[in-house]
N, C-alpha and C positions, 0 to 999 in steps of 0.2 A: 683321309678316309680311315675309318675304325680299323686295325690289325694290319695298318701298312707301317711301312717303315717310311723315315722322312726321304726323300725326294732325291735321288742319285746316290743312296746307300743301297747294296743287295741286300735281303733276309739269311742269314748263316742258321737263325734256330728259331726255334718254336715255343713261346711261354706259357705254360697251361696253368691256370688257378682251380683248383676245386673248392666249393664253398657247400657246406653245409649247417644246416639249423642243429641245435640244441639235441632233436633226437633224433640224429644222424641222415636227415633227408638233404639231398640236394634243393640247393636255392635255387631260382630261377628269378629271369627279371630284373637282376642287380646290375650297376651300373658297374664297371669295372676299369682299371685302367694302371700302366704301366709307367714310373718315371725310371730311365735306365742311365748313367751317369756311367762315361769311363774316366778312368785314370786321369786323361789329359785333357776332361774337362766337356767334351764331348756330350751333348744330351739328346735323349730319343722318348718322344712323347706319344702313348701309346695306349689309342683306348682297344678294347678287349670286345669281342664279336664271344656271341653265347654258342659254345657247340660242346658234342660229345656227352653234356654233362656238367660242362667247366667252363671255364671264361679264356679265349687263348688269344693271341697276339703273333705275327712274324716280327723278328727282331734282329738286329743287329751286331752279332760280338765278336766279328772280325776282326778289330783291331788290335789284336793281344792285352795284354794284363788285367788287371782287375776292374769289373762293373760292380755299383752299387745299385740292386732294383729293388726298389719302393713298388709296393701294391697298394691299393686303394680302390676299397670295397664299399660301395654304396647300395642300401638296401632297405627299404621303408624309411625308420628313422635312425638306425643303424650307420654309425661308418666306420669301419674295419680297416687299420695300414699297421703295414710289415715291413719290412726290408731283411734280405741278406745282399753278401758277395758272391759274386763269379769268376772265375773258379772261386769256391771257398776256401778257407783256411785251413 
């Protein structure tokens, strides 16, 4: 289900996306979605429910040291991907 976490993991945080167009309007409509990868290999696949404004997710970073989350923004013919770390550097 869109903004869950996979299936006998609790939610620890909350991932919120904001996207806006060229002159600074919120987008609406765009497909959105979250790849979260920890440390030890660990993946959480994670699509994104439209609210507030933003695209958000419940997620999982209970397990200590570092996550790499990928975003992936799909939007007309547009598709927008990022990534940092958690904690960052």
């Amino acid at each position: 289900e869109a903004g869950q976490v996979p299936e006998g993991m609790d939610a620890t945080h909350h991932l919120m996306v904001y996207i806006e167009n060229p002159e600074g309007m919120s987008v609406s409509g765009a497909q959105v979605g979250f790849l979260v990868e920890a440390e030890g290999g660990e993946t959480q696949q994670l699509m994104c429910m439209e609210m507030g404004g933003g695209y958000g997710s419940d997620v999982n970073l209970g397990g200590g040291g570092k996550y790499t989350i990928k975003t992936k923004v799909v939007t007309g013919d547009l598709k927008l991907i990022d990534e940092f770390t958690f904690p960052g550097d």
